[in-house]
N, C-alpha and C positions, 0 to 999 in steps of 0.2 A: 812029483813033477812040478814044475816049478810053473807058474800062473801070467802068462806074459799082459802087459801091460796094452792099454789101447792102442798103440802105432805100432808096438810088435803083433798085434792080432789082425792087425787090417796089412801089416806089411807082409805075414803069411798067409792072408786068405788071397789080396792084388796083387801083389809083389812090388818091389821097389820105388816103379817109375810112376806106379797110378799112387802110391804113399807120397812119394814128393807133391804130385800135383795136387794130392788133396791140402797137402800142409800149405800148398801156395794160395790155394783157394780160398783155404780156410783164412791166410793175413790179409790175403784183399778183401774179403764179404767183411772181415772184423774193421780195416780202415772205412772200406762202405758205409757200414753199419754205422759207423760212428761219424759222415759227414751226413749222414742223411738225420739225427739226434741231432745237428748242429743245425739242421734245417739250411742245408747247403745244397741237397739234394732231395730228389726222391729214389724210394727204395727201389721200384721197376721202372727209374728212367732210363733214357737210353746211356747214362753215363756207367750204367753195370755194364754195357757190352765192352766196355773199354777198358772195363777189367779186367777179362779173357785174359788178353795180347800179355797184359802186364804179369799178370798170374804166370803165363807160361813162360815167359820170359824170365820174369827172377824164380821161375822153379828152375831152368837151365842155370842159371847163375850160382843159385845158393849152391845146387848139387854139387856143378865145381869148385866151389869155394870152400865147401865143407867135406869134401875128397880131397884138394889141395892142403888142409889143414891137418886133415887125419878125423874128421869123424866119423862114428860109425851110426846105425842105427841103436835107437829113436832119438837120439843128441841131431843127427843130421835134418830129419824133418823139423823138429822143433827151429835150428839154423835158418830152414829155409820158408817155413812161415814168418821167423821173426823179420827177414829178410824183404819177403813179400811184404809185408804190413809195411816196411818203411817204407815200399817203393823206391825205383830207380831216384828221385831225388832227394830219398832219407839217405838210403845209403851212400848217394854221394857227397851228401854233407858229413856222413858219417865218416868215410875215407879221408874226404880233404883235412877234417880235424882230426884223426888220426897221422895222416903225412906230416900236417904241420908240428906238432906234437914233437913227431921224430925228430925232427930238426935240430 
């Protein structure tokens, strides 16, 4: 039998939609994590509650974005934390230089 990996183990024990929000969670506490090291923040300020919203938010986003695209699991969590990490204004920089690009 074959040994499934960590998102496939948590993606069969929660199922699905509690895997994305982990993965979302998991790229915000990781940007956190890293402004609070830059001494931008503190670690239980109230700028974590602000998290949440964003967390939930780019987990509805990545989800469609990486069904719109064709991925499946554990490639889709991984999508939607990297996603989460950049936040709504990574990934819109990431878009706009992507669109320009096309051009």
């Amino acid at each position: 039998m074959d040994d499934p990996g960590f998102i496939e183990t948590i993606d069969r024990v929660f199922g699905g939609a509690l895997t994305t929000l982990i993965g979302a969670f998991t790229g915000r506490l990781m940007y956190h994590s890293g402004e609070v090291k830059l001494g931008r923040r503190r670690f239980f300020g109230r700028e974590l509650l602000w998290e949440i919203p964003v967390a939930v938010g780019m987990a509805l986003i990545g989800e469609a974005a990486a069904s719109h695209i064709g991925l499946t699991q554990p490639v889709s969590t991984g999508f939607v934390a990297m996603l989460a990490y950049l936040g709504p204004r990574g990934v819109e920089a990431l878009l706009a230089a992507w669109l320009c690009r096309k051009r």
